[in-house]
C-alpha positions in Angstrom: 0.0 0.0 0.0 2.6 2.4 0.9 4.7 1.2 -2.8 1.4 2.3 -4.3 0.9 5.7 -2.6 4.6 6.9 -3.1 4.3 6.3 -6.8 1.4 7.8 -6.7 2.8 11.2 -5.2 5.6 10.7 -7.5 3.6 10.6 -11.1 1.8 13.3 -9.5 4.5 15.7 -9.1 6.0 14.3 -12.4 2.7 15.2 -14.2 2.8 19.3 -12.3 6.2 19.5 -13.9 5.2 18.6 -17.4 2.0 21.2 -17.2 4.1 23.8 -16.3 6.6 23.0 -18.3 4.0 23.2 -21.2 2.3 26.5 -19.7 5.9 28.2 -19.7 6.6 27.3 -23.5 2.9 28.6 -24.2 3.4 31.5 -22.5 6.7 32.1 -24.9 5.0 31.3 -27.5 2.7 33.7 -27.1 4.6 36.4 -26.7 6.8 35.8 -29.6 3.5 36.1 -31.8 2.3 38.7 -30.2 6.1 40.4 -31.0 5.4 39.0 -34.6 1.9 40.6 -34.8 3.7 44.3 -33.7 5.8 44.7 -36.1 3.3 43.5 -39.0 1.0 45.8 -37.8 3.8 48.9 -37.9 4.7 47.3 -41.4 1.1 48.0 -42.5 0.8 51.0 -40.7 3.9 52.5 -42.4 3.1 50.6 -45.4 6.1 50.3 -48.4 8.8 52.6 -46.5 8.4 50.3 -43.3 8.8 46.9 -45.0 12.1 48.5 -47.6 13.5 49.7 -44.0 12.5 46.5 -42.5 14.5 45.0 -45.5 17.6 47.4 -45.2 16.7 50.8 -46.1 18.5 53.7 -44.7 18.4 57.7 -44.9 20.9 60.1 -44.3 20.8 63.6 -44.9 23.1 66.9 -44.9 21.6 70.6 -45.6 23.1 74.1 -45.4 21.5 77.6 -45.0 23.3 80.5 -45.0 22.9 84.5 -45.0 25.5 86.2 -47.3 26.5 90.0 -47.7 28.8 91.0 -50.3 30.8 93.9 -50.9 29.0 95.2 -47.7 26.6 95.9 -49.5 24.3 92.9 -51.3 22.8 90.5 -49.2 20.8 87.3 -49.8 19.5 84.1 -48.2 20.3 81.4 -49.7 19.0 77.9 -49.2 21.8 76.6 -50.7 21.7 72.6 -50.2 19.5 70.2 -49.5 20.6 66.6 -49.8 19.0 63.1 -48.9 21.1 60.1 -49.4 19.3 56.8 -49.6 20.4 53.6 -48.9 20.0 50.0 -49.8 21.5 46.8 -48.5 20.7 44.7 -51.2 22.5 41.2 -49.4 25.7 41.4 -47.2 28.2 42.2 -50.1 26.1 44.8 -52.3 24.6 47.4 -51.6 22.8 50.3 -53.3 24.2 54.1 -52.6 22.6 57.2 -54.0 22.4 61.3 -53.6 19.7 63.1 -54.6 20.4 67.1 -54.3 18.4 70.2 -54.1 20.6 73.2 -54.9 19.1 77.1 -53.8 15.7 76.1 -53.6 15.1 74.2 -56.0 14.0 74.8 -60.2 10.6 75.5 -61.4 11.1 76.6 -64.5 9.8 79.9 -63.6 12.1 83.2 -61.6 10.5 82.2 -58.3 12.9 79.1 -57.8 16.1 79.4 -59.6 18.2 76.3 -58.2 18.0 72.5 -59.8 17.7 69.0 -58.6 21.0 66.7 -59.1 21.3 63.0 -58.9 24.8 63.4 -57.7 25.8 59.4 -56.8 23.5 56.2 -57.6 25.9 53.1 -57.7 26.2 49.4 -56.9 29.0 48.8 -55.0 29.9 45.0 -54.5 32.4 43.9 -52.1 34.3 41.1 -53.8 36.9 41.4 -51.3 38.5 44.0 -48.8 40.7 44.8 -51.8 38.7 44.9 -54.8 34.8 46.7 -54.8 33.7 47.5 -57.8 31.2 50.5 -58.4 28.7 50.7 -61.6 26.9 54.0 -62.0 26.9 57.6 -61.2 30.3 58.0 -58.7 31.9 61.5 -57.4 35.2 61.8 -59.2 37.4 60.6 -56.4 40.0 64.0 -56.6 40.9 66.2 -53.7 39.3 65.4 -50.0 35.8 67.8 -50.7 34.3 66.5 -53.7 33.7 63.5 -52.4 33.3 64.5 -48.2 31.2 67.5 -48.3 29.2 67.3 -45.8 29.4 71.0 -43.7 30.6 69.7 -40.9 34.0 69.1 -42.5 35.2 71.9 -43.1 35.0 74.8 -41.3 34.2 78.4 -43.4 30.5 78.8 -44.4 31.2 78.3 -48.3 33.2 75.2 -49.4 37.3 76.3 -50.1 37.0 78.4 -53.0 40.1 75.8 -55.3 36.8 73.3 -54.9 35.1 75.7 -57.0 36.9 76.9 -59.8 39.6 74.0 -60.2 38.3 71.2 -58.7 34.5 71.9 -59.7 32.7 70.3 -56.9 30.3 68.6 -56.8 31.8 66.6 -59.5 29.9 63.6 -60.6 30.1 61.1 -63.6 28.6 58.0 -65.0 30.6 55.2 -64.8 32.4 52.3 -63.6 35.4 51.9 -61.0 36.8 50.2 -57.9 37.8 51.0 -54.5 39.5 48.6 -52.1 42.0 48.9 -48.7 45.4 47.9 -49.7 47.1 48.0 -46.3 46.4 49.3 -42.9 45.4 52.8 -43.6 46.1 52.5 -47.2 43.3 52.8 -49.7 42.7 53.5 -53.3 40.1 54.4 -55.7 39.7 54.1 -59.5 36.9 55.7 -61.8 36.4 55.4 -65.8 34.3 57.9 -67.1 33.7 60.3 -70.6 36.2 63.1 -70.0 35.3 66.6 -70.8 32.9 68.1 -73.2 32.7 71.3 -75.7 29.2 71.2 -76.1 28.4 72.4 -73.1 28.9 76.5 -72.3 30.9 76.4 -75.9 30.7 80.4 -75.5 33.1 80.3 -72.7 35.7 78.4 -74.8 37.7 82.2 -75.5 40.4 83.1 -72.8 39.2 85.1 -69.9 36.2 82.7 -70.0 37.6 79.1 -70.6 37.1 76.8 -67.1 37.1 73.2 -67.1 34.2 73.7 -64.2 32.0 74.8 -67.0 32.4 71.6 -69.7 31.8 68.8 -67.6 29.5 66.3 -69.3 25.7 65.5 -68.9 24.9 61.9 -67.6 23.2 60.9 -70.3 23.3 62.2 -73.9 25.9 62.6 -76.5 28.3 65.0 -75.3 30.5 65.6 -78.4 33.6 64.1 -76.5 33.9 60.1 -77.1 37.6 60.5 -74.6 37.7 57.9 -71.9 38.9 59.8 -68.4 40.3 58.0 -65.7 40.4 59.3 -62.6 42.8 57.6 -59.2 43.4 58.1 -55.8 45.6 57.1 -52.9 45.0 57.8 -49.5 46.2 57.3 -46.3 45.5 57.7 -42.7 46.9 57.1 -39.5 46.4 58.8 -36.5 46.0 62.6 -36.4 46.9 62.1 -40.5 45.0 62.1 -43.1 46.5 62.8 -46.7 46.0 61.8 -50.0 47.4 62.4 -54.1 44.9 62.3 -56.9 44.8 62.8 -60.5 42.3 62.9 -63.4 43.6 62.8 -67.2 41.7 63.0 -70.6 41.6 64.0 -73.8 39.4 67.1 -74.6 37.9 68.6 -78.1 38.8 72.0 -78.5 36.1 74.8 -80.0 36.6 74.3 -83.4 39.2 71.6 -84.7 41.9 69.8 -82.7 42.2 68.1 -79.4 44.6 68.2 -76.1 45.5 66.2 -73.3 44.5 67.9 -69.6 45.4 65.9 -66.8 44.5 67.4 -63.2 46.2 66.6 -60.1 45.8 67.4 -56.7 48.4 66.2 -53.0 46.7 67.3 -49.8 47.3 66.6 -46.3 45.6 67.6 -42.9 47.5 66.9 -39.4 45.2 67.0 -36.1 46.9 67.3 -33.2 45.5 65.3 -30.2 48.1 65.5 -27.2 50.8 68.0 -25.9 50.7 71.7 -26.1 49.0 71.2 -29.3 46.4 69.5 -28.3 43.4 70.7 -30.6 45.7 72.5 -33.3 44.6 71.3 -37.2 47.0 72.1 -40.1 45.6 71.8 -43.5 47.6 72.0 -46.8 45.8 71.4 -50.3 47.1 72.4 -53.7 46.0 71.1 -57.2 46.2 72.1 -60.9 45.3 71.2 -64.6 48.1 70.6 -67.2 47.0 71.3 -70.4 49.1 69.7 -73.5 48.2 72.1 -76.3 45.8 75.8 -75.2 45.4 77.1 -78.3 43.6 73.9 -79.3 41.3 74.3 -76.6 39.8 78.0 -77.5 39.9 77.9 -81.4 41.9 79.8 -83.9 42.1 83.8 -83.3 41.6 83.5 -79.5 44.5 84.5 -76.8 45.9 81.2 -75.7 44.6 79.9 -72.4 47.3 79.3 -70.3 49.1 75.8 -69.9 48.7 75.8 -66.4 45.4 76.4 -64.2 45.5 75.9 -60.3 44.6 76.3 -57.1 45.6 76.2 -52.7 44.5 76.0 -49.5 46.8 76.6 -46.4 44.8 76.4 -43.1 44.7 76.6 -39.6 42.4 75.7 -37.0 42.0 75.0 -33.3 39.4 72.4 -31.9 38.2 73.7 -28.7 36.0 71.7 -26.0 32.6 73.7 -25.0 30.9 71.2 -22.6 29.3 68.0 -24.8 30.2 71.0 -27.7 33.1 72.5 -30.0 33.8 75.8 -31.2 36.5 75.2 -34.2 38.4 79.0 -35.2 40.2 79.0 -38.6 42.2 81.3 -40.7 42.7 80.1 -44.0 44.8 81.5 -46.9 43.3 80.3 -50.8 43.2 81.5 -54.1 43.3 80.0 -57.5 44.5 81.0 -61.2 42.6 80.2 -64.5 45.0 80.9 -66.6 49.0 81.4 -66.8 49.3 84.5 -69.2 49.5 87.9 -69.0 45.5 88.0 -69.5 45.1 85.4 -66.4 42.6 85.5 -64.0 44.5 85.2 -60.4 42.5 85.5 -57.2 43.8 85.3 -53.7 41.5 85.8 -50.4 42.1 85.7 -47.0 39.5 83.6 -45.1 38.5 83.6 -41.6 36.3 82.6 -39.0 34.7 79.9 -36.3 32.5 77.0 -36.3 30.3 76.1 -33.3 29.6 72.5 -33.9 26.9 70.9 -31.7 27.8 67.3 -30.8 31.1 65.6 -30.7 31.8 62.6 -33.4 29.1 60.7 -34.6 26.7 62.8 -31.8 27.2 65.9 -34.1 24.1 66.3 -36.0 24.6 70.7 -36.6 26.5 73.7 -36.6 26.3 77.6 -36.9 29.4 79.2 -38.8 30.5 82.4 -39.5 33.1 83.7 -41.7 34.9 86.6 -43.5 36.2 85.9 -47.0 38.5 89.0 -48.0 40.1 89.2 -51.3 43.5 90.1 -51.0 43.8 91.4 -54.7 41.0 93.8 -54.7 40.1 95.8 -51.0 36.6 96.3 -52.2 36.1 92.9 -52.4 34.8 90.9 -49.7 32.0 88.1 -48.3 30.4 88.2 -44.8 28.4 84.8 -44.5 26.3 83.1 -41.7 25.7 79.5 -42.3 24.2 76.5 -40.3 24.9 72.9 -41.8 23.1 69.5 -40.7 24.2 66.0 -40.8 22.7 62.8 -40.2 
């Protein structure tokens, strides 16, 4: 009798710990479809956006403003950018990249809104390997740090330095196909194949005083008078407070009328941030570039002055990183200038700029900043820019 009982008790506490057993896994089991039943209910609530973001969508964005007075004189608002960079993982190794741009408000056709709308990158970029990604599509021309790093929290003056204007004509942008990879610790490079430059574009401005290789860049799509392969490559290196790089592009351009000449553009920068000692804070900069051109007079057509065989432009900076709180205020002086052309007939510009950055954030944290700055020709003392800007980043 007592056998009987104790086995009794036993299969009776044996059968407790099965059902609860059971009513723990159907109490998981529940709550992962009630987690299931969430997120398709925010899926439909946010309909296609949700599920592509669900699927590997991403946004990022930089924007600038900015309040500019020439001269002392001429003032204007300007809503100068306005950028959204979409994102696509399409599996672990590919990936969709793109930059769509609004410039000054945008075009309308009309005089009310007198920007336009860019589609400044749109690539696939697989990763074969660490040292080998190719790129197919619509690719910055990898020359110079700012054509391809522009947001305005890298670098310091309200307007973009003025060589990545006039010689390095950012924002710079072709169709394509190239390759980037890392090829050491460091150590990486970038290769781009595109159609060079164009004459049929701004074909009036092919006479000296007028003649810029920022105003014959080709169109994305159509037949562009120029069947010249460019090639553009870059090299760059970081380590520590270091970052430096050489770049070059090199084609072969159609002049005005008859003939054709070799250009070639090259560009060596380097910045060094100092991040202990006395120096703590302290930022040198150092950027000079320039276009060689293999035959001028081939370039502007018969009867024009030559254009000079040299075009080119610098950058020498300073600036101090200084800790406000969870902030940074970032002072600069900066000396820049650039020449079109060579000759007695040249078009040399030098300015003095100067200024300070108030950057909100630290690292990945800084989402905006407020910058003022004095751009002051140092050719011409009635010549000057006074310009208030705020960039955004994330």
């Amino acid at each position: 009798m007592k056998k009987l009982l104790k086995l009794f008790i036993v299969a009776l506490i044996a059968s407790a710990g099965v059902t609860v057993a059971q009513d723990a896994k159907i109490d998981a089991l529940e709550k992962q479809l009630k987690a299931i039943q969430e997120q398709m209910a925010q899926l439909q609530a946010t309909g296609g956006m949700g599920q592509a973001a669900a699927k590997g969508l991403t946004f990022n964005f930089y924007g600038e403003l900015k309040w500019i007075n020439k001269n002392h004189g001429d003032d204007k608002f300007d809503p100068h950018r306005f950028v959204l960079m979409p994102k696509y993982e399409i599996s672990d190794t590919a990936r969709m990249i793109s930059e769509i741009e609004i410039e000054h408000g945008g075009a309308a056709g009309g005089d009310r809104l007198d920007g336009y709308v860019a589609l400044e990158q749109f690539f696939l970029e697989w990763d074969i390997n660490e040292a080998f990604k190719p790129r197919f599509g619509v690719n910055l021309i990898p020359v110079g740090t700012i054509n391809q790093d522009h947001e305005p929290n890298l670098f310091y003056s309200v307007h973009r330095p003025i060589m990545y204007k006039y010689i390095i004509p950012t924002t710079w942008m072709e169709s394509g196909i190239g390759a980037t990879g890392d090829l050491a610790e460091g150590l990486d490079y970038q290769v781009f194949f595109s159609s060079g430059m164009t004459k049929d574009i701004n074909t009036a401005k092919m006479t000296d005083g007028g003649f810029s290789f920022r105003n014959h860049r080709p169109s994305s799509r159509t037949a562009d008078g120029n069947d010249s392969l460019a090639i553009a490559a870059k090299l760059r290196y970081r380590a520590g407070g270091f970052d430096g790089s050489v770049s070059t592009y090199m084609t072969s351009m159609e002049g005005k009328t008859t003939g054709e000449s070799d250009v070639a553009l090259y560009d060596i920068e380097g910045s060094y941030r100092f991040n202990e000692g006395v120096l703590s804070g302290v930022e040198v900069i150092a950027d000079y570039a320039w276009w060689d051109i293999d035959d001028p007079a081939a370039l502007v057509g018969a009867g024009a002055t030559q254009t000079g065989d040299e075009m080119d432009g610098y950058r020498l900076e300073l600036a101090y990183h200084m800790d406000h709180g969870d902030n940074t205020i970032v002072p600069f002086v900066r000396a820049e200038g650039y020449s079109l052309e060579s000759g007695p007939q040249g078009s040399h510009q030098n300015y003095l700029t100067y200024g300070a950055m108030y950057a909100f954030g630290k690292g990945a944290d800084q989402k905006w900043e407020i910058k003022v700055a004095m751009r002051q020709s140092l050719d011409d003392d009635q010549s000057s820019d006074f310009s208030v800007g705020v960039g955004m980043q994330f």
